[in-house]
PDB file of N, CA, C and O in Angstrom:
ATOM      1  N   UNK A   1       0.727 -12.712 -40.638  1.00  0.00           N
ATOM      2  CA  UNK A   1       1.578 -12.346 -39.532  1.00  0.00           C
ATOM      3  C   UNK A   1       2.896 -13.114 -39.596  1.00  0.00           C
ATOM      4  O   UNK A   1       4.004 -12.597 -39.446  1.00  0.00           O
ATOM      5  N   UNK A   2       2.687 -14.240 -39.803  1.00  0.00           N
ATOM      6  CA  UNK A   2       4.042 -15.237 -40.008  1.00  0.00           C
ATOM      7  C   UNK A   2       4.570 -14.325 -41.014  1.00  0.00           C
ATOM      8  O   UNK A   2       4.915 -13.197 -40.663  1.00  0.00           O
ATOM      9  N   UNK A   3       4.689 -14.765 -42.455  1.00  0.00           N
ATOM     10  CA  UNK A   3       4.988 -14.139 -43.540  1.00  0.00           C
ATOM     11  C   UNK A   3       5.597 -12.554 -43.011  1.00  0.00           C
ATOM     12  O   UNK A   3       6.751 -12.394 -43.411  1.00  0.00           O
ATOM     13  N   UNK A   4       5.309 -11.918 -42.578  1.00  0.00           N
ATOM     14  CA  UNK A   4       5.855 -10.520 -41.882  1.00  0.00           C
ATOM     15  C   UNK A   4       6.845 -10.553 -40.709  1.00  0.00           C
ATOM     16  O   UNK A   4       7.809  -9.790 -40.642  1.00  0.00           O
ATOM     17  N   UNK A   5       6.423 -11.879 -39.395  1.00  0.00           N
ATOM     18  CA  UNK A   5       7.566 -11.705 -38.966  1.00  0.00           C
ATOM     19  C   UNK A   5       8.937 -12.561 -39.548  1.00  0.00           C
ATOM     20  O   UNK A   5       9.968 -12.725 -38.896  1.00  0.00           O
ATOM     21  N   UNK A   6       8.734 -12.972 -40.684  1.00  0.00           N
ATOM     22  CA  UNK A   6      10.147 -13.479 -41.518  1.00  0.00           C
ATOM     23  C   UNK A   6      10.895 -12.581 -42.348  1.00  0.00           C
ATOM     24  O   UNK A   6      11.768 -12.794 -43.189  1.00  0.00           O
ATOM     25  N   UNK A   7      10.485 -11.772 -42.024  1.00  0.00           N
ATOM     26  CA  UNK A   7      11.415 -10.488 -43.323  1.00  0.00           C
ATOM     27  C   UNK A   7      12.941 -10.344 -42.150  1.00  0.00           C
ATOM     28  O   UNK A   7      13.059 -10.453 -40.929  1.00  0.00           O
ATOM     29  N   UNK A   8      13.662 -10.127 -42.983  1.00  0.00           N
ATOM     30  CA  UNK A   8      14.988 -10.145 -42.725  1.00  0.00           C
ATOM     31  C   UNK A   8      15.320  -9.015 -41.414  1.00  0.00           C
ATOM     32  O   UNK A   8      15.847  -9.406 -40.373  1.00  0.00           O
ATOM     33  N   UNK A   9      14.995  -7.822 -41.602  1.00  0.00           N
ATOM     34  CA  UNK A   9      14.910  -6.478 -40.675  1.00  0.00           C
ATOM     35  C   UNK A   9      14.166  -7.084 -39.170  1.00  0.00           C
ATOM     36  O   UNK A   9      14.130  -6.356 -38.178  1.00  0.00           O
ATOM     37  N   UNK A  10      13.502  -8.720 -39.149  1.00  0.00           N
ATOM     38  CA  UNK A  10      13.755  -9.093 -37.987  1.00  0.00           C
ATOM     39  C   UNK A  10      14.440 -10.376 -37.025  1.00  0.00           C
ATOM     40  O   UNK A  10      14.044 -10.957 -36.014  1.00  0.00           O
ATOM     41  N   UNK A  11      15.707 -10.499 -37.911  1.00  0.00           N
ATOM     42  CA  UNK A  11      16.571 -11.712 -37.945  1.00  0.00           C
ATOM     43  C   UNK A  11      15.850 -12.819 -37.099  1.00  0.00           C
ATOM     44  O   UNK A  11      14.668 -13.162 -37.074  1.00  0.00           O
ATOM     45  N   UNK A  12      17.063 -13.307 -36.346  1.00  0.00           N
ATOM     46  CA  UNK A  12      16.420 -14.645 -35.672  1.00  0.00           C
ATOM     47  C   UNK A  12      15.185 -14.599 -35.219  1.00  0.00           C
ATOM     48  O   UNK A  12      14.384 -15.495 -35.485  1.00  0.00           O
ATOM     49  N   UNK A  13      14.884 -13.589 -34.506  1.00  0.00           N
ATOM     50  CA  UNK A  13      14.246 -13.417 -33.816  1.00  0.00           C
ATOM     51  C   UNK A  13      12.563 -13.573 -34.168  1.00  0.00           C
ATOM     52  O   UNK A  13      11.660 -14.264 -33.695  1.00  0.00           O
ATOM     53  N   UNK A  14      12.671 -12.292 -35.528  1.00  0.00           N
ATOM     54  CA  UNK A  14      11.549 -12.868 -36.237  1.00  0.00           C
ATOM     55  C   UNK A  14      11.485 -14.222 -36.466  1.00  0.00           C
ATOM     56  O   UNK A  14      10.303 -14.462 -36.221  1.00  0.00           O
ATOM     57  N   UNK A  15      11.862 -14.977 -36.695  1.00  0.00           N
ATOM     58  CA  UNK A  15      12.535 -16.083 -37.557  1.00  0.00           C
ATOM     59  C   UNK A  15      11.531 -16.992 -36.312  1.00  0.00           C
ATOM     60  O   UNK A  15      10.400 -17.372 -36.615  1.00  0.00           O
ATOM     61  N   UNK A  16      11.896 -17.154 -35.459  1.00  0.00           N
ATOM     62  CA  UNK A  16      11.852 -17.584 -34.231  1.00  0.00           C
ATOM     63  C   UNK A  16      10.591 -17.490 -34.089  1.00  0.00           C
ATOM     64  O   UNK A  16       9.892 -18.493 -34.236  1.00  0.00           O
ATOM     65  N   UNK A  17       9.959 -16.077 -33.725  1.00  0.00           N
ATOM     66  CA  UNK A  17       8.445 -15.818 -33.191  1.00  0.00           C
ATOM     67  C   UNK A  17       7.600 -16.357 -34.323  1.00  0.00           C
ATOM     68  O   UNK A  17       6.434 -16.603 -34.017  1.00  0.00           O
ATOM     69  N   UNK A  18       8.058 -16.647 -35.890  1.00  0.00           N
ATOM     70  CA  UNK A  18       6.839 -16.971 -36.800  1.00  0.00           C
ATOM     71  C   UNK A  18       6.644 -18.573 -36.578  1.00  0.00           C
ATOM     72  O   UNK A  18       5.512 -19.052 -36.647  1.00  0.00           O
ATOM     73  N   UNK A  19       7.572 -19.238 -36.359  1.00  0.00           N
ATOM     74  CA  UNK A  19       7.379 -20.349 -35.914  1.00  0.00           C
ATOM     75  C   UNK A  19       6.660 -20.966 -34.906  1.00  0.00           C
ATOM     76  O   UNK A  19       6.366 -22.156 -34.788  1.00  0.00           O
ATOM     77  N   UNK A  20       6.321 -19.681 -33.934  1.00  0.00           N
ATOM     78  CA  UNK A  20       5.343 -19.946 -32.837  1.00  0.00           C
ATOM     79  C   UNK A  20       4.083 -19.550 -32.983  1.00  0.00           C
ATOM     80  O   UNK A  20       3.200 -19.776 -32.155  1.00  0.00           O
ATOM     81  N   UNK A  21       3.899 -18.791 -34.300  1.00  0.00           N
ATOM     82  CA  UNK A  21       2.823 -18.492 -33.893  1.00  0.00           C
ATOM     83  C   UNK A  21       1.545 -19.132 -35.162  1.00  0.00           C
ATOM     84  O   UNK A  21       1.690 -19.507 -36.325  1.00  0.00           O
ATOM     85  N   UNK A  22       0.734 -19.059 -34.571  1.00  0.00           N
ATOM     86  CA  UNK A  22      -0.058 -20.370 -35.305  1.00  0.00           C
ATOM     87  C   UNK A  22      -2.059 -18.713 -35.471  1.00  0.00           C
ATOM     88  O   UNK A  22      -2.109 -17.510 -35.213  1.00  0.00           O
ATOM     89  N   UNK A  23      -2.820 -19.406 -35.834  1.00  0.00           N
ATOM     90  CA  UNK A  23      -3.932 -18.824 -35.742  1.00  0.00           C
ATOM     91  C   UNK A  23      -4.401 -19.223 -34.397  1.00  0.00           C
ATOM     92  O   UNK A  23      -3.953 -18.523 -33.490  1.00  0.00           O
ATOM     93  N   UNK A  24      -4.949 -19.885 -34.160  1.00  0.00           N
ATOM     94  CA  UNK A  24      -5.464 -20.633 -32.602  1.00  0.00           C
ATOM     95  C   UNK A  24      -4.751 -19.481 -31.476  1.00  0.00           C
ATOM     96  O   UNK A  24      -5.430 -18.896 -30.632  1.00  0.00           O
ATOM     97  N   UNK A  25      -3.254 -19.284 -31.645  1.00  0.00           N
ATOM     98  CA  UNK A  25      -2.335 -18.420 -30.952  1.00  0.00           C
ATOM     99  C   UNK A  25      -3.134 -16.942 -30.341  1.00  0.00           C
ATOM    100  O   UNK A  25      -3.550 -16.423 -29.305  1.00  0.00           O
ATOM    101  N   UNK A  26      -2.962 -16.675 -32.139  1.00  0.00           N
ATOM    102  CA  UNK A  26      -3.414 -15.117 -32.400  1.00  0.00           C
ATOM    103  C   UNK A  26      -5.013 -14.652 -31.993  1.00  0.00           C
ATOM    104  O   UNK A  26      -5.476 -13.536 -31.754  1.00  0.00           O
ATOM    105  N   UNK A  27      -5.655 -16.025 -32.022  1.00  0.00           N
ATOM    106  CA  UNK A  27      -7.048 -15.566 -31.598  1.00  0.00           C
ATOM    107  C   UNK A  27      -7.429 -16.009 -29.807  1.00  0.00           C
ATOM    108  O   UNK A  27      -8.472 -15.722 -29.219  1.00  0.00           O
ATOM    109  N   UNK A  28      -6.325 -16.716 -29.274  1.00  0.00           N
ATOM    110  CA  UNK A  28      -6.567 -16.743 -27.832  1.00  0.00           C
ATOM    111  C   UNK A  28      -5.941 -15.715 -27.679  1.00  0.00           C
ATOM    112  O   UNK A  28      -6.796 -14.909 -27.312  1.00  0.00           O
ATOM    113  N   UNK A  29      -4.614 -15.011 -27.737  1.00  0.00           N
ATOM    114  CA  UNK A  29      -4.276 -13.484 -27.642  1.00  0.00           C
ATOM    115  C   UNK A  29      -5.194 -12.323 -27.650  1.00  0.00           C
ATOM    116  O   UNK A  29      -5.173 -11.375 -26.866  1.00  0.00           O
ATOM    117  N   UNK A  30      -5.938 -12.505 -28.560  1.00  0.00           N
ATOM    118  CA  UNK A  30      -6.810 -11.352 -29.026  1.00  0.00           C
ATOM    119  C   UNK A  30      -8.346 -11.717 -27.822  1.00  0.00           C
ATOM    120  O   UNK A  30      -8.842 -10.764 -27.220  1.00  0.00           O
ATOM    121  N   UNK A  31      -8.809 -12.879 -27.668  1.00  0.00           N
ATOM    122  CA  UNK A  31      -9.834 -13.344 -26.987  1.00  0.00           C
ATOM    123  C   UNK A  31      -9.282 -12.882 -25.138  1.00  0.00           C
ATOM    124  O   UNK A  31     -10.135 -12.619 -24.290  1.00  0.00           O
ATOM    125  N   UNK A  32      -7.850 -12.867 -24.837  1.00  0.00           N
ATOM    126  CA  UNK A  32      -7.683 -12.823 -23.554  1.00  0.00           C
ATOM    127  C   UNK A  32      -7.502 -11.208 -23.606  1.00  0.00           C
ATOM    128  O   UNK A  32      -8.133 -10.607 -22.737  1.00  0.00           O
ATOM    129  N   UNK A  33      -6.837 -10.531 -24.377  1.00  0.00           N
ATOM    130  CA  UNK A  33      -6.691  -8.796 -24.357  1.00  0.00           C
ATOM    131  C   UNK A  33      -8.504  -8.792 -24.152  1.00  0.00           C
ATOM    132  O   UNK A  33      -8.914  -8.535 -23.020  1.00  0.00           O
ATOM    133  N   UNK A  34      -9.233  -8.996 -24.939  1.00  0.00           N
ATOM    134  CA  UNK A  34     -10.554  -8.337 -24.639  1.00  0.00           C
ATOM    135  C   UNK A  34     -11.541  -9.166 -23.563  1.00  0.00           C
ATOM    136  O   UNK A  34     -12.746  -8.914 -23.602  1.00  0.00           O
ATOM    137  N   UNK A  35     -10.898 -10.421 -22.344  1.00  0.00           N
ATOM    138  CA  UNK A  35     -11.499 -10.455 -21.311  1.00  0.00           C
ATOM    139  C   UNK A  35     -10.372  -9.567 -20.162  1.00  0.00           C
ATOM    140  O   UNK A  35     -10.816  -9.377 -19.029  1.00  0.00           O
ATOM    141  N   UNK A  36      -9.203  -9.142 -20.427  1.00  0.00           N
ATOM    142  CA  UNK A  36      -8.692  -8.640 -19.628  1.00  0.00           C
ATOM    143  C   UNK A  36      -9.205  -6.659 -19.445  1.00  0.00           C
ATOM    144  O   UNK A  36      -8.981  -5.885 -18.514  1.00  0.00           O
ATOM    145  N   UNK A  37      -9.772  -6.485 -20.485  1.00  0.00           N
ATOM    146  CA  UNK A  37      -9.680  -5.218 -20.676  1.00  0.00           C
ATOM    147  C   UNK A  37     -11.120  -5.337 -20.270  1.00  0.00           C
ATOM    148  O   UNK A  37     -11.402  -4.154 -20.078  1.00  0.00           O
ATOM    149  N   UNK A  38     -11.960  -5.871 -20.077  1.00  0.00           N
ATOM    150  CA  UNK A  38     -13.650  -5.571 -19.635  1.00  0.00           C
ATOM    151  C   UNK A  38     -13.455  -4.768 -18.562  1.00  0.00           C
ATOM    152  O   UNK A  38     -12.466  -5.038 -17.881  1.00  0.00           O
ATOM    153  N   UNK A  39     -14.149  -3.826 -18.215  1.00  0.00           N
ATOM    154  CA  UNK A  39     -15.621  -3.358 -19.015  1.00  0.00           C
ATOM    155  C   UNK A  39     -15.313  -2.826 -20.488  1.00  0.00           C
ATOM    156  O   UNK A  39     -16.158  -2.626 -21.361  1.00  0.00           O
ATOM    157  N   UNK A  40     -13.968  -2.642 -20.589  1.00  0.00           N
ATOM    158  CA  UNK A  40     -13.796  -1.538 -22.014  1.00  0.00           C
ATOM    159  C   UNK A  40     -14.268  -2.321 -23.060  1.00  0.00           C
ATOM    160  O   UNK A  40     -14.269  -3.552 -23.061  1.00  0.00           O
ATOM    161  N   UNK A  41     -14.611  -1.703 -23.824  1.00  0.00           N
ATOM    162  CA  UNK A  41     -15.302  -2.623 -25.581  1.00  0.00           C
ATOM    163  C   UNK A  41     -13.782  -2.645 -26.370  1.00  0.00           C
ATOM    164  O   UNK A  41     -13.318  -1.765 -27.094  1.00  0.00           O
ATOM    165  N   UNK A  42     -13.227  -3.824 -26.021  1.00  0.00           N
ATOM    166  CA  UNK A  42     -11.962  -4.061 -26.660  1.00  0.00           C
ATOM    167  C   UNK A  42     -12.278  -3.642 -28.192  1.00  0.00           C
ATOM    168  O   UNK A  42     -11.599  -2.830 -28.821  1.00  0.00           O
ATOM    169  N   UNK A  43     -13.283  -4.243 -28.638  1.00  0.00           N
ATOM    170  CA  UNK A  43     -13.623  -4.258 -30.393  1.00  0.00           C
ATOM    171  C   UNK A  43     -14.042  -2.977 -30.653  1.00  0.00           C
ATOM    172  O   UNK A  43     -13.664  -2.485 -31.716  1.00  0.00           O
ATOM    173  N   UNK A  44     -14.730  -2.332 -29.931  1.00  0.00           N
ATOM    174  CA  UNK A  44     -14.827  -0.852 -30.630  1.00  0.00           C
ATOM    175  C   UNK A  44     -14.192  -0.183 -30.337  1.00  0.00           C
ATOM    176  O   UNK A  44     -14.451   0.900 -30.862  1.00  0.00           O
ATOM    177  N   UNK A  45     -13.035  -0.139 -29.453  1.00  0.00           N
ATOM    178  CA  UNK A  45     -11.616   0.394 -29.249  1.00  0.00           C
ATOM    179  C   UNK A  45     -10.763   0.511 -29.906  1.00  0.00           C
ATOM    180  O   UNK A  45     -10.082   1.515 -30.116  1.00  0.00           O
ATOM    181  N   UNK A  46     -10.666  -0.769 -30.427  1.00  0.00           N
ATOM    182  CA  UNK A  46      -9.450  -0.813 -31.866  1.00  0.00           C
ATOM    183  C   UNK A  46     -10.527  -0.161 -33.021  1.00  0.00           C
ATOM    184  O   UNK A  46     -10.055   0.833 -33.573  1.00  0.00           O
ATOM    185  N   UNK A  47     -11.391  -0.407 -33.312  1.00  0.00           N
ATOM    186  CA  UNK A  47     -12.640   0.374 -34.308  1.00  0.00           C
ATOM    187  C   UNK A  47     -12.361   1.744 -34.639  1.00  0.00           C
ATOM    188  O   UNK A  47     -12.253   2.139 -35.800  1.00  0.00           O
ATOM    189  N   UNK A  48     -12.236   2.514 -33.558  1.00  0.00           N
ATOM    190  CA  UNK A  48     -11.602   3.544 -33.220  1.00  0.00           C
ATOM    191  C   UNK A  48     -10.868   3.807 -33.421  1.00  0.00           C
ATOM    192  O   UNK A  48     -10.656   4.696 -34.245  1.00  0.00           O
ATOM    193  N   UNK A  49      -9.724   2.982 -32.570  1.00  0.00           N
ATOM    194  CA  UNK A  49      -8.707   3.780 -32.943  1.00  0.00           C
ATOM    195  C   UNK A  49      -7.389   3.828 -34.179  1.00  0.00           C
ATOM    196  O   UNK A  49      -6.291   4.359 -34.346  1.00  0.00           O
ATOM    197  N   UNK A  50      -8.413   2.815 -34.928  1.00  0.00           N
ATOM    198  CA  UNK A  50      -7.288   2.051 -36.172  1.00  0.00           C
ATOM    199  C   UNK A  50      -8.452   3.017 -36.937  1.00  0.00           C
ATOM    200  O   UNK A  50      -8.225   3.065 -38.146  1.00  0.00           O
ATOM    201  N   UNK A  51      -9.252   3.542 -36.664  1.00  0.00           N
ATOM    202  CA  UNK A  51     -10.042   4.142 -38.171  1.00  0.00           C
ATOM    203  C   UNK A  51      -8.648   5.570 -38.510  1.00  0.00           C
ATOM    204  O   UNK A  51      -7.589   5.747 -37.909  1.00  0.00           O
ATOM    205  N   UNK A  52      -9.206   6.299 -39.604  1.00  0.00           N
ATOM    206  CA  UNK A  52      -8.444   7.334 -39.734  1.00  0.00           C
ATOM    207  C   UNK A  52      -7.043   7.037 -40.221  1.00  0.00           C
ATOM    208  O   UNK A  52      -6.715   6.291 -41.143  1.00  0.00           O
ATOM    209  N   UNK A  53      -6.162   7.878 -39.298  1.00  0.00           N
ATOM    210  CA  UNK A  53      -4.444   7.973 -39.429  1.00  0.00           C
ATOM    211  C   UNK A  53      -4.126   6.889 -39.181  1.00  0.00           C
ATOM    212  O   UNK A  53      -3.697   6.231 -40.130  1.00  0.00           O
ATOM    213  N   UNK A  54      -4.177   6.380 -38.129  1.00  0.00           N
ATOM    214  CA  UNK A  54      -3.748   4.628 -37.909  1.00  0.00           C
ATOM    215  C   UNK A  54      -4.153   3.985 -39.104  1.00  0.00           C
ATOM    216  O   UNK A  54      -3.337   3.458 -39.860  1.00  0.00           O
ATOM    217  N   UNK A  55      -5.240   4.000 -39.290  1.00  0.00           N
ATOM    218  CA  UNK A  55      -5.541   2.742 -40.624  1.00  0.00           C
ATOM    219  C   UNK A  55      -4.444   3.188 -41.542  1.00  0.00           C
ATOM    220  O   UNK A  55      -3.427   2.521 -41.735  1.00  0.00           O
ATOM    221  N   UNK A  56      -4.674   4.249 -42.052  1.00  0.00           N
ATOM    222  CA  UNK A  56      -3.358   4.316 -43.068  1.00  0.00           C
ATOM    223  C   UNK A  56      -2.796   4.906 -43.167  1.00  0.00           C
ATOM    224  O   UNK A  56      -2.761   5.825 -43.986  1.00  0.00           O
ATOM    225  N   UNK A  57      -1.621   4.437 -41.804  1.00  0.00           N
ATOM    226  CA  UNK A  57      -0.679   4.276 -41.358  1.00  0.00           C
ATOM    227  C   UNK A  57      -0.283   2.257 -41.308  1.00  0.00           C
ATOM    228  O   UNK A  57       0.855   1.805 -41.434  1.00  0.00           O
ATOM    229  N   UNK A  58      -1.585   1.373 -41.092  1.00  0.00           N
ATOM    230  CA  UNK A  58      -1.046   0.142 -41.118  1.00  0.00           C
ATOM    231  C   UNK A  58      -1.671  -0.085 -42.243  1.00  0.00           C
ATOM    232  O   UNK A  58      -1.863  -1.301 -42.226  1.00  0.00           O
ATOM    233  N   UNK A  59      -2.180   0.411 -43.378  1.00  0.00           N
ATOM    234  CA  UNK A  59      -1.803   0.377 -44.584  1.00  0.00           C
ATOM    235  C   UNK A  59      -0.690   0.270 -45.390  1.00  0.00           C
ATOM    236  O   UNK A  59      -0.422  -0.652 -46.161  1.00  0.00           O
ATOM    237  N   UNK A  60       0.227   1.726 -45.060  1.00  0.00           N
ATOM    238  CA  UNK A  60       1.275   1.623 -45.329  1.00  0.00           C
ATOM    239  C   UNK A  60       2.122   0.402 -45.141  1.00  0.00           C
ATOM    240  O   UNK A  60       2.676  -0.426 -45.864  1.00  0.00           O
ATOM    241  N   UNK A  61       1.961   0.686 -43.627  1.00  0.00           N
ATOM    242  CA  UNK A  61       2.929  -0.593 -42.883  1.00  0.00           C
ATOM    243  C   UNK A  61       2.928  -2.227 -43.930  1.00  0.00           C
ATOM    244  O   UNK A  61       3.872  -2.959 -44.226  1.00  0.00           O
ATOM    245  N   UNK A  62       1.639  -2.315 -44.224  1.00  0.00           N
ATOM    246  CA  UNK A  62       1.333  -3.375 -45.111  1.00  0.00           C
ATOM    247  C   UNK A  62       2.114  -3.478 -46.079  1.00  0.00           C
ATOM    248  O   UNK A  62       3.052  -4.250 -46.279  1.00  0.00           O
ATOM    249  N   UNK A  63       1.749  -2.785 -46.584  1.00  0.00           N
ATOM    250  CA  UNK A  63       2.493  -2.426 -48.586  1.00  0.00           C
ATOM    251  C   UNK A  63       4.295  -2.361 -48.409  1.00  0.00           C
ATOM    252  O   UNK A  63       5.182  -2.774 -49.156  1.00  0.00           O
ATOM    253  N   UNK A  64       4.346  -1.669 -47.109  1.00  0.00           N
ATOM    254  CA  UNK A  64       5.804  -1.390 -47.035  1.00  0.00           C
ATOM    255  C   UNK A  64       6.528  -3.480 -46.898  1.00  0.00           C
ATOM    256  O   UNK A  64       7.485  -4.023 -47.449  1.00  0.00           O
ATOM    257  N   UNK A  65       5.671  -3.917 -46.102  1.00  0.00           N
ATOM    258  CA  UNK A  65       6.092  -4.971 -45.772  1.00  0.00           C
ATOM    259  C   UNK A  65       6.707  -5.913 -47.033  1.00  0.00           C
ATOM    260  O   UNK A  65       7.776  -6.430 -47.357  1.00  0.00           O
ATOM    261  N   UNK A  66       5.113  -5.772 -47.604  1.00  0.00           N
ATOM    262  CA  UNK A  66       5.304  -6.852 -49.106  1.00  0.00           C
ATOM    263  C   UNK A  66       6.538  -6.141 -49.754  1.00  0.00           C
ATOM    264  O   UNK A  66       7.630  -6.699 -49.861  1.00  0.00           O
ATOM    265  N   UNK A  67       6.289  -4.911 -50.162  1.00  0.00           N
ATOM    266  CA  UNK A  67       7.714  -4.808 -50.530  1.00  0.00           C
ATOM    267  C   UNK A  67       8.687  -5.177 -50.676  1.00  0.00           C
ATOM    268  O   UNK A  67       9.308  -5.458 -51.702  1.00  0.00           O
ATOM    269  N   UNK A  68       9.083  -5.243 -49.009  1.00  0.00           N
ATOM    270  CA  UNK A  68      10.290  -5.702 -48.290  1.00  0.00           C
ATOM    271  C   UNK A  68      10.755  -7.046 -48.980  1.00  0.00           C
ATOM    272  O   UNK A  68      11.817  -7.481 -49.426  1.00  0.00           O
ATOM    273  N   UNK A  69       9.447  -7.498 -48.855  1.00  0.00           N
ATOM    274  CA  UNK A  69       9.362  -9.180 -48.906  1.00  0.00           C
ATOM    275  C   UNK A  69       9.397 -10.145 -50.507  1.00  0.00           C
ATOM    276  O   UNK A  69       9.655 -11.317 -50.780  1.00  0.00           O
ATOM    277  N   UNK A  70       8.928  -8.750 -51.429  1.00  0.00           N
ATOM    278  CA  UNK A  70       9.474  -9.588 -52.488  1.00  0.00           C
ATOM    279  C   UNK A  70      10.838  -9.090 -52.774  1.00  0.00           C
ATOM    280  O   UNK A  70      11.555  -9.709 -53.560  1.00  0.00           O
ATOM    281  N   UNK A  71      11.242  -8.010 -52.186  1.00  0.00           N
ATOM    282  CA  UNK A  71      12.978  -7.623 -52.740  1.00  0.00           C
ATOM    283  C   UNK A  71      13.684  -8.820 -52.088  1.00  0.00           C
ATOM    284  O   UNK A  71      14.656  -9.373 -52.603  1.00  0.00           O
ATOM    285  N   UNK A  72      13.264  -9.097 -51.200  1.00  0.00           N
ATOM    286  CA  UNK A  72      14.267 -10.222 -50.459  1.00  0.00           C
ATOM    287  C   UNK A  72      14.071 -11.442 -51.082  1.00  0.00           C
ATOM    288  O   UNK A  72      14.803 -12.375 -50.750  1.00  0.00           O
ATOM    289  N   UNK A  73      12.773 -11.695 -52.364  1.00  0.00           N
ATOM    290  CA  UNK A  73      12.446 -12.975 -52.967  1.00  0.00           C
ATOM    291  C   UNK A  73      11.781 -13.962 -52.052  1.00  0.00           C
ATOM    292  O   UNK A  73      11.575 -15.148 -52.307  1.00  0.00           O
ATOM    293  N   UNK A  74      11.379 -13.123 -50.626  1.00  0.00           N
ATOM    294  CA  UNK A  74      10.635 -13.995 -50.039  1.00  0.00           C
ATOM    295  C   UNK A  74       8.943 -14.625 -50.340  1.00  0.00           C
ATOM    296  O   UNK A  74       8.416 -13.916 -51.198  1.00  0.00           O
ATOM    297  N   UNK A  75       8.153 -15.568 -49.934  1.00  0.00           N
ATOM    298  CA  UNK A  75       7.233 -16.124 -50.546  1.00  0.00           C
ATOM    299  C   UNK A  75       6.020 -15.447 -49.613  1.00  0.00           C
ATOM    300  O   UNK A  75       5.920 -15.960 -48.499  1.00  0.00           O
ATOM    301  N   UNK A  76       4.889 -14.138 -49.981  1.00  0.00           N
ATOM    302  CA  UNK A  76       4.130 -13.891 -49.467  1.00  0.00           C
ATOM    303  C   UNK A  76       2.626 -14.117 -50.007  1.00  0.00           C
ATOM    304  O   UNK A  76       1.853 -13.231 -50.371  1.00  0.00           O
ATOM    305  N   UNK A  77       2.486 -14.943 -49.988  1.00  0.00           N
ATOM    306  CA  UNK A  77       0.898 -15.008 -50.698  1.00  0.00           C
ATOM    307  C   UNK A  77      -0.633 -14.475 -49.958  1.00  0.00           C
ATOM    308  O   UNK A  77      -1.632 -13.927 -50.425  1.00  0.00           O
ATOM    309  N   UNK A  78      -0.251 -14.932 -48.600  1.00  0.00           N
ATOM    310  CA  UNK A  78      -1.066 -14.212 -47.346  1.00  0.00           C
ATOM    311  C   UNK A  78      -1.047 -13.012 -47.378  1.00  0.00           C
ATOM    312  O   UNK A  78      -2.131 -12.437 -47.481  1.00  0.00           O
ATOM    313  N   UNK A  79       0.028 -12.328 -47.310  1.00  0.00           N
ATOM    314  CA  UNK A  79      -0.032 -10.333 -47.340  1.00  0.00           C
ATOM    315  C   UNK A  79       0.113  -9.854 -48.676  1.00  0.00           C
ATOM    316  O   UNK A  79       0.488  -8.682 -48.720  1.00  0.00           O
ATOM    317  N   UNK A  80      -0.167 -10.695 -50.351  1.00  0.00           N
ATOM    318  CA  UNK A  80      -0.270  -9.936 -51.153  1.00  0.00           C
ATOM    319  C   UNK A  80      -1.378 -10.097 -51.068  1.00  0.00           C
ATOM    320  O   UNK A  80      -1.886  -8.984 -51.203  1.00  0.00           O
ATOM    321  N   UNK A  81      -2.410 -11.094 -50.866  1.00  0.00           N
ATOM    322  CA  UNK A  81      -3.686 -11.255 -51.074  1.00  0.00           C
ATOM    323  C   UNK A  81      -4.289 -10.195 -50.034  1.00  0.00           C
ATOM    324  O   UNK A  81      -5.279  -9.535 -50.350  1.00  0.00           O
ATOM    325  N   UNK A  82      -3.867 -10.093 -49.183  1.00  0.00           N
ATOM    326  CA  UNK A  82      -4.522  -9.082 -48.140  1.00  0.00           C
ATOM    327  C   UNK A  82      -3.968  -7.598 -48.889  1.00  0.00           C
ATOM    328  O   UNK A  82      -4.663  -6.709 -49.379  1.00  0.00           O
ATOM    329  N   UNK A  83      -3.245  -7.638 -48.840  1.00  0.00           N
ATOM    330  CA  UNK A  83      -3.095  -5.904 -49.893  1.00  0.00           C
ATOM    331  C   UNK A  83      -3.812  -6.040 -50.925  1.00  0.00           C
ATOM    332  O   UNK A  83      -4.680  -5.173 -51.034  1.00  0.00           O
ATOM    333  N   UNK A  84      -3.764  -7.024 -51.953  1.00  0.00           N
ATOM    334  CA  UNK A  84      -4.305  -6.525 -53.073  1.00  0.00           C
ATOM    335  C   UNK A  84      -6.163  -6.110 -52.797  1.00  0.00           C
ATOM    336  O   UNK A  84      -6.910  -5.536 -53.589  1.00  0.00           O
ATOM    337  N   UNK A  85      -6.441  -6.567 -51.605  1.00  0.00           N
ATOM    338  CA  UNK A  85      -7.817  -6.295 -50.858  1.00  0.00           C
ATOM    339  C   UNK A  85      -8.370  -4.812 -50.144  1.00  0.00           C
ATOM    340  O   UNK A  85      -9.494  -4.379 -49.891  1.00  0.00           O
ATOM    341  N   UNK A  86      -6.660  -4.154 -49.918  1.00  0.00           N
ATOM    342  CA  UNK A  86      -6.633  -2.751 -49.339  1.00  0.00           C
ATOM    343  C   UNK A  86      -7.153  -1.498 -50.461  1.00  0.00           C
ATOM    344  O   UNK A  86      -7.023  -1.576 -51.683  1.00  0.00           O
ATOM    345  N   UNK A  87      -7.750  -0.376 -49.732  1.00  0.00           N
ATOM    346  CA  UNK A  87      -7.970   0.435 -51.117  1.00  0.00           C
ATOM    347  C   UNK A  87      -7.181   1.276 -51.488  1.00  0.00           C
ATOM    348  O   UNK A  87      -6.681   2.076 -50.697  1.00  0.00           O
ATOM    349  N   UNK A  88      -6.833   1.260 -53.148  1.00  0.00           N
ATOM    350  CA  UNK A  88      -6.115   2.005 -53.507  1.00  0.00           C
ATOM    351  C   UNK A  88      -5.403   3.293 -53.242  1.00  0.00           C
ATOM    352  O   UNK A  88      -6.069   4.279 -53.557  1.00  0.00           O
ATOM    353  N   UNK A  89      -4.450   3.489 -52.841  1.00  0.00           N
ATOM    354  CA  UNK A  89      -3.666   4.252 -51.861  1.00  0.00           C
ATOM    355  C   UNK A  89      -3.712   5.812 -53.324  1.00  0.00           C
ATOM    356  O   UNK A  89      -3.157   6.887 -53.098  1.00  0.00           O
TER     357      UNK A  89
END
């Protein structure tokens, strides 16, 4: 997530939010969306609704990213390792 929000297409700003955000962050985020959303099954919600077109659609989104990120010579080792994990498009 860091590594992605540093690509250039999100200047300071990205720049800014990767610096804040840590794992601990991303998993009290994710832990408070699914006590705020009870009764709904936060986890089989996204299950849902990322299967199919969404998934790859943030497939794409993925691949498009790294892209981005080595034209700019930026350092992604986190989102190549996670793509090179995605299935062959």
């Amino acid at each position: 997530m860091r590594e992605f929000q540093r690509l250039s297409a999100f200047g300071s700003t990205g720049l800014a939010a990767s610096e804040q955000t840590s794992a601990e962050g991303v998993l009290g985020f994710f832990q408070r969306m699914e006590r705020n959303v009870f009764p709904l099954d936060f986890a089989a919600f996204n299950a849902y609704h990322h299967g199919g077109k969404v998934n790859a659609q943030d497939h794409d989104m993925l691949r498009e990213a790294l892209n981005r990120g080595q034209a700019e010579g930026a350092d992604m080792p986190a989102l190549q390792t996670l793509v090179s994990q995605l299935p062959v498009k």
